[in-house]
N, C-alpha and C positions, 0 to 999 in steps of 0.2 A: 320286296318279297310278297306283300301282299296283293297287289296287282297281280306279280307273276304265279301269285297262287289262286287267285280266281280265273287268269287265263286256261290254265291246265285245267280246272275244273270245267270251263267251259266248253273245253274241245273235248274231255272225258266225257260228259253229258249228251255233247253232240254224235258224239260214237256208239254211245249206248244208249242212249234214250231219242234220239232220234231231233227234227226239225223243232217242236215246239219246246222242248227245253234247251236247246242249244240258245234259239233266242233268248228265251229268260234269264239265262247265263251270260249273253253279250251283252243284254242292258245290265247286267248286275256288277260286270268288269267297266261299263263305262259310268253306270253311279257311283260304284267305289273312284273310278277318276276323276269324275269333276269336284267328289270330297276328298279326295288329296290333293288334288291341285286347288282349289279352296282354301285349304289346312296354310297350304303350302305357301298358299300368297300371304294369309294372312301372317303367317310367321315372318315372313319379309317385310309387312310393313307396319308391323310391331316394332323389328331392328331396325330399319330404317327411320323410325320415329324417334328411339332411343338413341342412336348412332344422330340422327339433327338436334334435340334437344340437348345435348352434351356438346356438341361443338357452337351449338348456340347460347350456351352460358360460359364457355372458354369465353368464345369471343366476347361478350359481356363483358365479362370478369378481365379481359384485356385491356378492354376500351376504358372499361374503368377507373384501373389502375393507373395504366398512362392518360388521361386526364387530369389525377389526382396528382402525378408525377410534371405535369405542365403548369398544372395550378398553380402550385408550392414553387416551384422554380423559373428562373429567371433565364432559361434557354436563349442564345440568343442563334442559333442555326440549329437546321437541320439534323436531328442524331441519325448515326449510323443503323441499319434496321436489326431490329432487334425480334429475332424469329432463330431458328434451328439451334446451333451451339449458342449463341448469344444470350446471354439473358435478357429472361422476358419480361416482361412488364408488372406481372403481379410481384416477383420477387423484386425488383429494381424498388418496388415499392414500398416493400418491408425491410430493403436496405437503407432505403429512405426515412422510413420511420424508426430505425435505430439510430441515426444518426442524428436526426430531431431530439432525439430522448437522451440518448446522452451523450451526444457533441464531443467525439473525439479529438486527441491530440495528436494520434498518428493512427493513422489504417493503412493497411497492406493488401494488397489484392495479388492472388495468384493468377495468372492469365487476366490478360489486359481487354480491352474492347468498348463496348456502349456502354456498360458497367464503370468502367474509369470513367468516363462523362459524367453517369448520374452522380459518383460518391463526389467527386468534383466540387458541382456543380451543389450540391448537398453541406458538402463543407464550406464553400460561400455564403451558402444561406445563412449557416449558423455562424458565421463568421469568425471560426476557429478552426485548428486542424491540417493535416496537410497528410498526401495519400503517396503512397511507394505502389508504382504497378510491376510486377515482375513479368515477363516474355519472354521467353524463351525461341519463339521463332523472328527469325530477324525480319519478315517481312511484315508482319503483325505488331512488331516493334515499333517500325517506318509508322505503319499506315496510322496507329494510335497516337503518337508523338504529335504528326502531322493532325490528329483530329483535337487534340489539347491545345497544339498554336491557332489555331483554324479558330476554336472557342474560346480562346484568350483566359486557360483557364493552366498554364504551365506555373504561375504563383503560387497554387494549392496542389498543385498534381504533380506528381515526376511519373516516365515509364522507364524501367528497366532491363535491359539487353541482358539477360541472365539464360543462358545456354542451359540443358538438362545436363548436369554430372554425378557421375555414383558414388554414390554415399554409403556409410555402415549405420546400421540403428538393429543394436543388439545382434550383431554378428553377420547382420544380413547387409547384402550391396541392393538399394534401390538409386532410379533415378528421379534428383529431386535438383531446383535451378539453384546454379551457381550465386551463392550470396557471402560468400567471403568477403569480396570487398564493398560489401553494402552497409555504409554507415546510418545506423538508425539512434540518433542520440536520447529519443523515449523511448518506449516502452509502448507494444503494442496495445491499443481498444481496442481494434473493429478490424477483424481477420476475414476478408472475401476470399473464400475458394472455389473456384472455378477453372484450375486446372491444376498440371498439365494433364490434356486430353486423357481419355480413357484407353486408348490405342497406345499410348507408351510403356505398359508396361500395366501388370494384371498389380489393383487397386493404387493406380496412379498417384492419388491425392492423400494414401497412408503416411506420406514421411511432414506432410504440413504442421501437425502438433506435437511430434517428437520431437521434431531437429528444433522446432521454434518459442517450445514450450517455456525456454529461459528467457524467452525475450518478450512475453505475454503481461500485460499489466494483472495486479492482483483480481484485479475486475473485467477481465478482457472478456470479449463477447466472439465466438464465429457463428462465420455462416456457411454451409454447403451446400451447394447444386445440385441439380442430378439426382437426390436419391429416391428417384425413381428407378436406379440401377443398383442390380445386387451389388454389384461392386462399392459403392459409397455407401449402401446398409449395413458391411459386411464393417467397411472403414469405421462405422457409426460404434460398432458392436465392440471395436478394436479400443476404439477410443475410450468410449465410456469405460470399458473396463479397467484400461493401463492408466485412464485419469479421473478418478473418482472426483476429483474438485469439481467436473464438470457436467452442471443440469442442461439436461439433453431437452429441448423441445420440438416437435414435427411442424414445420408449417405447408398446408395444404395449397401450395400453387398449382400450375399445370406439369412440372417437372419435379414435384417433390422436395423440398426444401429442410434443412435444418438449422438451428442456433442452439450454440452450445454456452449458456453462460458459466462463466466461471467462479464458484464460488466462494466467499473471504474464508481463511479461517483454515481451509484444507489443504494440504498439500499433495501433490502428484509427487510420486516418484522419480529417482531422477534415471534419463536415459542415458545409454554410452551409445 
């Protein structure tokens, strides 16, 4: 607007004031140009500076984590890569250091993946424990299965073929994986939630501490992905509320994280 307000100036001048102001008026349209375009770049590489320093402390903060994540464990191949839906590295690495600290006796993981490797491979180190993965898609099933024989780590790890079926929790039908016939003879520590997907159904991952909250040790610990998505802040908000026993803490990965410990002493309500 500004330009095109000293262009009009400039051809009004030139119509009524004749040759030598019409000039004063072209250079005045083309100094305001090259201070917008000026402005203009500078502003671009302002963001563009902001827009690399930020993807260059991700990656930092990646590289880091999985280093830290190599260190400490006894990988013996290749993990599957751990980028997009996958979890990444900084979190795989605070999953890691819950399990260092307090060394579970069962953990559960919703959606299986590179995540099954690390808690795995996690609970070797500490040489206690043993992990329930649930799956719901059967080809994700295969391909985890096969990356647990692959790493010779089916001793501490199972994956489970658990289809999504609909559930009631307080009068409502959501879809949540079939575990009727899922024999857990403790009691859960260390609850991984990382699905099912966000596409199945609007806040996916709500029915994980209703349905399961009887089978939580009095100490049990989770963790949630993703909340970086309204949808799992909204779950956050759900939670906290319907389960007051549980201190809510935010961990600042690239994908936004939570752990909710649970605490002695209080009791949740009970669901139908």
């Amino acid at each position: 607007m500004f330009l095109l307000g000293l262009l009009v100036a400039s051809i009004a001048a030139w119509l009524v004031l004749g040759r030598p102001a019409w000039i004063a008026s072209v250079a005045a349209v083309t100094a305001g140009l090259v201070l917008t375009l000026l402005w203009i770049c500078r502003r671009v590489q302002r963001s563009l500076s902001f827009w690399y320093r930020t993807i260059q402390f991700q990656t930092w903060q990646q590289i880091q984590a999985l280093l830290s994540i190599f260190s400490l464990l006894d990988i013996t191949h290749p993990l599957p890569p751990m980028r997009g839906a996958a979890v990444l590295p900084d979190l795989a690495n605070v999953i890691l250091s819950l399990i260092l600290e307090r060394k579970p006796e069962l953990v559960l993981e919703a959606g299986s993946g590179v995540s099954t490797l690390i808690i795995a491979y996690a609970l070797r180190h500490v040489g206690r424990g043993r992990l329930i993965s649930l799956e719901h898609e059967h080809a994700y099933f295969v391909q985890t299965m096969a990356h647990l024989e692959r790493h010779g780590l089916t001793d501490v790890a199972a994956v489970v073929h658990a289809p999504l079926k609909t559930v009631v929790i307080n009068g409502k039908p959501w879809r949540w994986y079939d575990t009727e016939s899922l024999a857990m003879a403790k009691p859960i520590d260390l609850f991984f939630i990382d699905g099912p997907p966000g596409n199945t159904q609007s806040l996916a991952r709500y029915p994980a501490l209703p349905l399961l909250i009887a089978k939580l040790s009095a100490d049990a610990v989770l963790i949630l992905d993703d909340v970086n998505r309204d949808a799992e802040q909204r779950i956050l908000r759900m939670w906290t509320t319907q389960f007051p026993d549980f201190k809510l803490q935010l961990v600042e990965t690239f994908k936004k994280g939570a752990i909710l410990r649970r605490t002695v002493g209080r009791v949740s309500p009970r669901v139908e």
